[in-house]
C-alpha positions in Angstrom: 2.4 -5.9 23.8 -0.4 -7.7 21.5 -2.2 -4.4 21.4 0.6 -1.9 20.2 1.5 -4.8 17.7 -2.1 -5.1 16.1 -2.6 -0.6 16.3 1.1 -0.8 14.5 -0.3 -3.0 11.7 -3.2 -1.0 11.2 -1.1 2.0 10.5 0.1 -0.6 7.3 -3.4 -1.3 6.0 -4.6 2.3 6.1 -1.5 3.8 4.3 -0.8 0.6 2.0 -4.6 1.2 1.3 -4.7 5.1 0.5 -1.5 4.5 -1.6 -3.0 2.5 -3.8 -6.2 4.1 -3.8 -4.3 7.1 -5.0 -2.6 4.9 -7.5 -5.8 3.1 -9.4 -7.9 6.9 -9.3 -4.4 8.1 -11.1 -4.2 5.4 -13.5 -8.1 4.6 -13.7 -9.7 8.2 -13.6 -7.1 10.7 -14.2 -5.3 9.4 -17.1 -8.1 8.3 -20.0 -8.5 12.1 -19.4 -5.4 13.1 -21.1 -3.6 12.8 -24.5 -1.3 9.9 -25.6 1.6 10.3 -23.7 1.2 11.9 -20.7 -1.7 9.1 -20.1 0.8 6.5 -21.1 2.8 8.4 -18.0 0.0 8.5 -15.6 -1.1 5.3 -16.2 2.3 3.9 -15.3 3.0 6.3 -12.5 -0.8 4.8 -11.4 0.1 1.0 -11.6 3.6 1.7 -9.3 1.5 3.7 -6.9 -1.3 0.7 -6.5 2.0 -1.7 -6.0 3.8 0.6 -4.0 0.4 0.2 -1.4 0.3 -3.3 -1.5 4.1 -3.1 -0.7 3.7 -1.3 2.6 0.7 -3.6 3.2 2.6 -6.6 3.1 5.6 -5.3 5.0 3.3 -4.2 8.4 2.1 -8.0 7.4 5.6 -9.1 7.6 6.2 -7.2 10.7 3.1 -8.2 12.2 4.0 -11.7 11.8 7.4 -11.4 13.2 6.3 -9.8 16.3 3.6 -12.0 17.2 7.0 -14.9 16.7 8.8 -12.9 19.1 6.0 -12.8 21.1 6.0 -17.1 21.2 9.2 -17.4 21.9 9.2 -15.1 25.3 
């Protein structure tokens, strides 16, 4: 049961990780790149990306947690 917990909470990091990956090359690379306001766009669209992976991140954290609580009390 530990071991379908910890592969499940990997699946978390990786995507969490590649979102925001996605979301700092958008806002950091991509966007200085382009005029005023579509950079202004990017740059935003960036930033929400970058939290949106460390959202995912810390809900396979959350999960993670709650399993191996569930786990304790069986």
């Amino acid at each position: 049961m530990k071991f379908d917990t910890l592969k499940a909470a990997r699946r978390y990091w990786i995507v969490g990780a590649v979102i925001a990956m996605i979301g700092v090359l958008l806002a950091r690379v991509v966007a200085p790149h382009f005029e005023a306001r579509p950079r202004s766009l990017l740059n935003v669209a960036g930033r929400l990306l970058g939290m949106a992976g460390m959202v995912v991140i810390a809900i396979g954290i959350s999960r993670r947690v709650s399993a191996a609580q569930k786990d304790e009390q069986l």
